[in-house]
PLY file of the C-alpha trace (Angstrom):
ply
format ascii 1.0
element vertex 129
property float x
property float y
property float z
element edge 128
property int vertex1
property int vertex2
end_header
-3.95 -38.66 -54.70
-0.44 -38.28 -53.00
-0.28 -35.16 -54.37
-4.04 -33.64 -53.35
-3.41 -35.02 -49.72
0.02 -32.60 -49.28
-1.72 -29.62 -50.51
-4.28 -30.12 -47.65
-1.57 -31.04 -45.20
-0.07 -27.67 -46.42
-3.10 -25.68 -46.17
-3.99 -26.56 -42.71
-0.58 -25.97 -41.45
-0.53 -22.64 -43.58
-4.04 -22.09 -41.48
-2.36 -23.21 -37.75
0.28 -20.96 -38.59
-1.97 -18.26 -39.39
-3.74 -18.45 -36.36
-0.94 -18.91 -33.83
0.30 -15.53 -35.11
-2.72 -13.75 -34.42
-3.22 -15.00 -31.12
0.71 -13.72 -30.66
0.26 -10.98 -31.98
-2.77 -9.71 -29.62
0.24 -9.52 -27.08
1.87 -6.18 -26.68
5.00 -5.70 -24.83
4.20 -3.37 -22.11
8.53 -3.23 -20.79
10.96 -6.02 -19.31
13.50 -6.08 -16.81
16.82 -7.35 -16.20
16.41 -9.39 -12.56
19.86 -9.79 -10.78
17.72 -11.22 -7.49
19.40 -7.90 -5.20
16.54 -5.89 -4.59
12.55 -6.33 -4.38
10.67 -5.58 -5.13
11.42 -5.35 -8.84
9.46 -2.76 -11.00
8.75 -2.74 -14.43
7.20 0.62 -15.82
4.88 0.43 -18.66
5.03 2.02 -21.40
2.73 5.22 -21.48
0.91 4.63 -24.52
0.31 0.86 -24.28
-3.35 1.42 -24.43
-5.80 -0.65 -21.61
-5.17 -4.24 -20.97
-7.34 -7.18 -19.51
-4.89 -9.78 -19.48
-1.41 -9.70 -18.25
1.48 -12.07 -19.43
5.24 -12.52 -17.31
7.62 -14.10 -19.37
10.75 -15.28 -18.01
14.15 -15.94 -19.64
17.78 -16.96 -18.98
17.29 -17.97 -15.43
14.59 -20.25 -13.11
12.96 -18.28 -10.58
10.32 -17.84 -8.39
7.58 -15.01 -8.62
6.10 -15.05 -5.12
3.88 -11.52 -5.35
2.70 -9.64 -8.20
1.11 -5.82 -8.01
-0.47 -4.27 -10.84
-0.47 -0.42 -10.65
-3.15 0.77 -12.84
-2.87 4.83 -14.28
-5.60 5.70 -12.16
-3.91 4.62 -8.85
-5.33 2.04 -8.05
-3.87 -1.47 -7.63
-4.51 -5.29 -7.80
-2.47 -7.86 -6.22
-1.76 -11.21 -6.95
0.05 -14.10 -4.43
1.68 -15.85 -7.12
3.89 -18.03 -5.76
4.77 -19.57 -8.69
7.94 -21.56 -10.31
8.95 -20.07 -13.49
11.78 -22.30 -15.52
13.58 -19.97 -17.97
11.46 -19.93 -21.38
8.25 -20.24 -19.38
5.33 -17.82 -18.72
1.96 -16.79 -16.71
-0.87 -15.57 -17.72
-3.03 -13.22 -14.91
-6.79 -12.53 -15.84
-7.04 -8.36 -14.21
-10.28 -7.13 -13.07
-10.76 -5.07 -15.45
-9.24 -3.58 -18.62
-7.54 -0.62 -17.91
-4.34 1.29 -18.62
-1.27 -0.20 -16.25
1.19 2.34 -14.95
4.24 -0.41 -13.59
4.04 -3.75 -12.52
6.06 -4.87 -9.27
7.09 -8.44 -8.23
9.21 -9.91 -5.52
10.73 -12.77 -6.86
13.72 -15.29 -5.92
16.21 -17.20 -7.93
16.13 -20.97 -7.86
19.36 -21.34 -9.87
22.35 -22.16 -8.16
24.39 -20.36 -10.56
23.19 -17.14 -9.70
22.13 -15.77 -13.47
20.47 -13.25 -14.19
17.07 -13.62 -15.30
15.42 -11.65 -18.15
11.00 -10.79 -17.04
9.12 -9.40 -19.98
5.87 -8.36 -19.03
3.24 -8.24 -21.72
-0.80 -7.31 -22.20
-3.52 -8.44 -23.61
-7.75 -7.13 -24.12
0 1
1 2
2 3
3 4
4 5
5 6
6 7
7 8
8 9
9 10
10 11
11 12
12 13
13 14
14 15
15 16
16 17
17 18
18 19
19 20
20 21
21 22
22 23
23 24
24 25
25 26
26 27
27 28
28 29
29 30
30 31
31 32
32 33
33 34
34 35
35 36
36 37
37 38
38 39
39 40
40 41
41 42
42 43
43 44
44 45
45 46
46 47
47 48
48 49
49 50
50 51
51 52
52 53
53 54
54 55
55 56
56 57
57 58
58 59
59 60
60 61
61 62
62 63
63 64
64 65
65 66
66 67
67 68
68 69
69 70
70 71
71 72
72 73
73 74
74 75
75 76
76 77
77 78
78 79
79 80
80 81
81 82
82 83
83 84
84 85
85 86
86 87
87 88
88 89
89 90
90 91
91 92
92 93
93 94
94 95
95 96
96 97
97 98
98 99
99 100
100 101
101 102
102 103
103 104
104 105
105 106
106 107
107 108
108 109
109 110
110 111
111 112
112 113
113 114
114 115
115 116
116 117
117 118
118 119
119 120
120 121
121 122
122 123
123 124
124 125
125 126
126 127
127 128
């Protein structure tokens, strides 16, 4: 009985896992940036063939910051802006719904360290259909 009640335990882990990894993996990275807080805004150019996205992801690492203003510049020129103003602690991310999918050229933020330290702060920018 023991023995029957592992093997489930196992197979629904074995399932969670399964699933977390194909929700992970419907994230591409699109380019990151190394943020040293000097200049804004900070741009992070996407890579060409990336495909058209829906959903864009900021992941920050390293250092806490703030993301105060976000501007997605699609291939086609035009732009959407978002007023963020949002606390990021280092490890955390943001998901933005876009208006529609579409291929993203570079992605520009202004952004402001909350760490006394004065660290760097790693932004990986990521999207999604």
């Amino acid at each position: 009985m023991k023995l029957a009640i592992r093997a489930v335990c196992l197979g629904l882990v074995g399932l969670a896992l399964a699933a977390v990894s194909a929700v992970a993996a419907d994230w591409q990275v699109l380019g990151e940036k190394v943020v040293d807080f000097r200049k804004s805004p900070e741009v992070v150019t996407a890579k060409t063939d990336a495909g058209a996205f829906a959903k864009l992801k900021i992941e920050v690492k390293q250092a806490n910051m703030e993301v105060q203003n976000v501007k997605v510049l699609f291939s086609d020129g035009q732009s959407f802006d978002v007023a963020l103003n949002g606390y990021f602690g280092a490890g955390s991310s943001r998901v933005i719904d876009l208006p529609a999918a579409k291929p993203i050229g570079k992605v520009e933020f202004t952004c402001r360290s909350v760490s006394s330290e004065g660290r760097v702060a790693l932004v990986r920018i990521l999207g999604s259909n």
